[in-house]
C-alpha positions in Angstrom: -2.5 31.7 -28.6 -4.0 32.1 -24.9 -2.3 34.3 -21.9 -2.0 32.7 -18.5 -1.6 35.1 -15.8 -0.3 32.8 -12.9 0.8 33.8 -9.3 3.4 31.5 -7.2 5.4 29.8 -10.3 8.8 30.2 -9.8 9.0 26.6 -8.2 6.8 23.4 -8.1 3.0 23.3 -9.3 3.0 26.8 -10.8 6.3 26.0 -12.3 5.5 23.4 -14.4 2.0 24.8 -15.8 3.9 27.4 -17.2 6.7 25.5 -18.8 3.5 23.0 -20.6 1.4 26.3 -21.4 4.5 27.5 -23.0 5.9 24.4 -24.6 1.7 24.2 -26.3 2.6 27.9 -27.5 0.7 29.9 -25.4 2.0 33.2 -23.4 2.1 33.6 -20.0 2.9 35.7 -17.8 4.5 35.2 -13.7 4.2 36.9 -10.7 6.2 36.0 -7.4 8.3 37.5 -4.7 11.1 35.3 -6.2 11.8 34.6 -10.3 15.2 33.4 -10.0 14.0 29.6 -11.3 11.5 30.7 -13.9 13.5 33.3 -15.6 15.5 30.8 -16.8 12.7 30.2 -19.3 12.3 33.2 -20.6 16.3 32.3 -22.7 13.7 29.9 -24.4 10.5 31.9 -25.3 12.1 35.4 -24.2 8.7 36.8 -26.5 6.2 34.7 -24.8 7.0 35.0 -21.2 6.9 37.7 -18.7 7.5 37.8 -15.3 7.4 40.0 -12.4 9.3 39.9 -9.1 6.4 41.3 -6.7 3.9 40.3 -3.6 1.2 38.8 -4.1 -0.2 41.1 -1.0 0.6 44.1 -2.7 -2.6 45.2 -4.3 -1.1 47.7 -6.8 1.5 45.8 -7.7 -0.3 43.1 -8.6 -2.5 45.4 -10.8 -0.1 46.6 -12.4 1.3 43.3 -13.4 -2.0 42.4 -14.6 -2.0 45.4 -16.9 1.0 45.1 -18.2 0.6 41.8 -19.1 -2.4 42.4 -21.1 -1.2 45.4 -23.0 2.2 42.7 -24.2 -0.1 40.5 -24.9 -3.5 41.5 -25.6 -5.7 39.8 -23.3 -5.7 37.2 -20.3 -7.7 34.4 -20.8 -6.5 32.5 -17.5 -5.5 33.6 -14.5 -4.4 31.6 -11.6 -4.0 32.3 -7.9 -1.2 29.3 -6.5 0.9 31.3 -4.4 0.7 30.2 -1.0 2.2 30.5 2.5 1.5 27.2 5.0 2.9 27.3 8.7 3.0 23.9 10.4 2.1 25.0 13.9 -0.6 23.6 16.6 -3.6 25.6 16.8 -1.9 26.9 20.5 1.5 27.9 18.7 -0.2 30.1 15.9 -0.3 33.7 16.8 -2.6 36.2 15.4 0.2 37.3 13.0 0.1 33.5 11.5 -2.7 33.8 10.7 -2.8 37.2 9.5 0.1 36.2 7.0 -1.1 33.1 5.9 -4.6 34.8 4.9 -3.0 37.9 3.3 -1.2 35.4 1.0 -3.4 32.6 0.1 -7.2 34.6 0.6 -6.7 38.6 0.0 -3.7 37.3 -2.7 -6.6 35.5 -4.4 -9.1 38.8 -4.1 -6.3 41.2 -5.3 -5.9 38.6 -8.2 -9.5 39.0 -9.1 -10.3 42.8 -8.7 -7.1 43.2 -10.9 -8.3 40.7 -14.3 -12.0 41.1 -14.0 -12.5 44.3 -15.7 -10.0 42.9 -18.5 -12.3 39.8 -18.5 -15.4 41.3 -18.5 -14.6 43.9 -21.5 -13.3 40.8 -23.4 -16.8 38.9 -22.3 -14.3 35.5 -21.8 -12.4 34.2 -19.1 -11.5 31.8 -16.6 -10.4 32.6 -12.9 -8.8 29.5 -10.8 -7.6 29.4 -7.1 -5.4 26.7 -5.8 -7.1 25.3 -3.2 -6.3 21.9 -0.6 -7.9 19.2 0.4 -7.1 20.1 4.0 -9.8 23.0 3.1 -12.4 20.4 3.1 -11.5 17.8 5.5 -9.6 20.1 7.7 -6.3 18.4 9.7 -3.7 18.7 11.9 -1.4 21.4 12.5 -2.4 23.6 9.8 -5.4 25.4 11.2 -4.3 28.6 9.0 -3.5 27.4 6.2 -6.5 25.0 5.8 -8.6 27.7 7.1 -7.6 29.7 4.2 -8.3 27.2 1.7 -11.7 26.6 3.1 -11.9 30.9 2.6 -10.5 30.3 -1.2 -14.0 27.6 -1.8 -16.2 30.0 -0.8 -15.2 32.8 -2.7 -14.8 30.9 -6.1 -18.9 29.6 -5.3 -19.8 33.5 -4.9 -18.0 35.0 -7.4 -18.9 31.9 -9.9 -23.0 32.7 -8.8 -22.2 36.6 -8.8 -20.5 36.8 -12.7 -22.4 33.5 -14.3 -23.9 36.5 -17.1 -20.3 37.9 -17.5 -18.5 35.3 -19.6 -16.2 35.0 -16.7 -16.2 31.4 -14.5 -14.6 30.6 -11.6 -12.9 27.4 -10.5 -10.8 25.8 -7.9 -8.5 23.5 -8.6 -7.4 20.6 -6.2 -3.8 19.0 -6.7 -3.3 16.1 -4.4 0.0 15.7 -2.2 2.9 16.6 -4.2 6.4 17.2 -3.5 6.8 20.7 -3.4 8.6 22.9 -0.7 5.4 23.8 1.2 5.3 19.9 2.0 8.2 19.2 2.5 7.5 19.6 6.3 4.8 16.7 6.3 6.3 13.8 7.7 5.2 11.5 4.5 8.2 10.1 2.4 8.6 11.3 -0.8 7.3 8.3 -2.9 3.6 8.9 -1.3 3.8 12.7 -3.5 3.0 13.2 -6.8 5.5 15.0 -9.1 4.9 18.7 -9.3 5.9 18.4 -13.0 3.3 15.5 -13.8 0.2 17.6 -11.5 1.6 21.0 -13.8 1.2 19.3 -16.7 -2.2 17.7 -15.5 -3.4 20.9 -14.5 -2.8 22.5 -17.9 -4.6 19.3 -19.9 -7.7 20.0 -17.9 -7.8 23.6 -17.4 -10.7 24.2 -20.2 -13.2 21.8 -18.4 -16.3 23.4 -17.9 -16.4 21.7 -13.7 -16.3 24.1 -11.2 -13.2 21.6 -9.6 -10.6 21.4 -12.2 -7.8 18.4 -10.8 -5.1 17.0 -12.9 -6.3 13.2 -13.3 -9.3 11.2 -13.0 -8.0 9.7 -9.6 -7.5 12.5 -8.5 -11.0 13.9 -9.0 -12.6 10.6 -7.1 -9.7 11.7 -4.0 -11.6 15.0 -4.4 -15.1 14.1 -4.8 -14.6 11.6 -1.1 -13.1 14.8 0.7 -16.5 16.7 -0.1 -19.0 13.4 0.5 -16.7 12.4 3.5 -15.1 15.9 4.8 -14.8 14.5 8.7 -13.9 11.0 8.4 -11.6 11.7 5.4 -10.0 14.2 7.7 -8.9 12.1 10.6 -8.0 9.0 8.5 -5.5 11.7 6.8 -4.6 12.5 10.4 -4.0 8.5 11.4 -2.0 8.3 8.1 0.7 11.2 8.9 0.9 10.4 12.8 1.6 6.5 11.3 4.1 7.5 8.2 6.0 10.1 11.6 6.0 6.9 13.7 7.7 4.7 10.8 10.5 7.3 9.9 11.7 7.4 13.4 
């Protein structure tokens, strides 16, 4: 039995991973400023789960999450940053507080995430660190300058700290879900049947979480989607940008 540390799964993506690392008989382990939703799982597998209702931002609560969870259960094997915090605001709208608050959720969440399980990992010589990242963090688009901005900050800090602990038994990956139906999309103007399931890219995620790629993505389409982002970051940015200014034109 593995332990999945995961932040941001009370709803959508994060959701979903845990209820498939569960149902495979794993433990895991929750952290989010809200477990209303995934407490309902723990009248299932009330010895496998735990969860804790904290901030992401908060560095020594997040620590002491971490410990706790590894003294129930003995060691963490995965831990996942997918909290995250997206403002759909021009560029000229955002103040310096945006931005401040996307960062501290979706960057420094990610860093307080790591200084908390990598002593853990590194005594156990074994262990995988993933980051939720976007394809906006590549391409970049519209309307999102923090939030992509912060995603672009999350790929650069999985490539250092992949280079800086490659002798540690510790990797670290980012993992790319395409456009799914969760309530951080709902603002994009794209109808519903152009999202993937959050339940279907959970369960993707979880399949695929013990590849050995530095990008981890829930299907094979997916992972060409991801692969054209990279080779094509500019161009696949403003076709994305045509697409949502089209599908806002339609629904009106």
């Amino acid at each position: 039995m593995k332990t999945l540390f995961l932040t941001g799964g009370n709803n959508g993506i994060g959701y979903y991973m845990v209820k498939e690392w569960l149902q495979n008989g794993n433990y895991a382990a929750v952290l989010d400023m809200n477990c209303g939703n995934i407490n309902r799982l723990k009248e299932i597998y009330p010895e496998s789960l735990l969860t804790f209702e904290s901030d992401v931002c908060n560095k020594d609560s997040v620590k002491i999450a971490v410990n706790d969870t590894n003294a129930k259960f003995g060691s963490i094997d995965y831990a996942v940053h997918n909290a995250c915090l997206c403002l759909f605001k021009s560029f000229e709208e955002h103040s310096k507080e945006d931005f401040s608050k996307v960062i501290d959720v979706n960057f420094y969440g990610a860093i307080n995430l790591t200084e908390a399980v990598i002593p853990i990992m590194k005594s156990q010589r074994r262990g995988k660190i993933c980051f939720t990242s976007s394809g906006v963090g590549i391409t970049g688009f519209i309307d999102i300058s923090s939030y992509a901005s912060s995603k672009g900050a999350i790929e650069a800090f999985a490539k250092c700290m992949n280079i800086e602990y490659e002798d540690s038994g510790v990797t670290f990956h980012i993992m790319h879900p395409p456009l799914t139906d969760t309530e951080s999309s709902s603002p994009l103007p794209i109808p519903k049947e152009f999202k993937s399931s959050p339940e279907k890219v959970g369960k993707g995620f979880v399949k695929n979480i013990d590849g050995k790629k530095f990008i981890i993505t829930p299907s094979f389409g997916d992972k060409i989607s991801v692969r054209l982002s990279y080779a094509f970051s500019l161009p696949m940015g403003r076709m994305l940008v045509k697409m949502t200014k089209k599908a806002r034109t339609d629904l009106k």
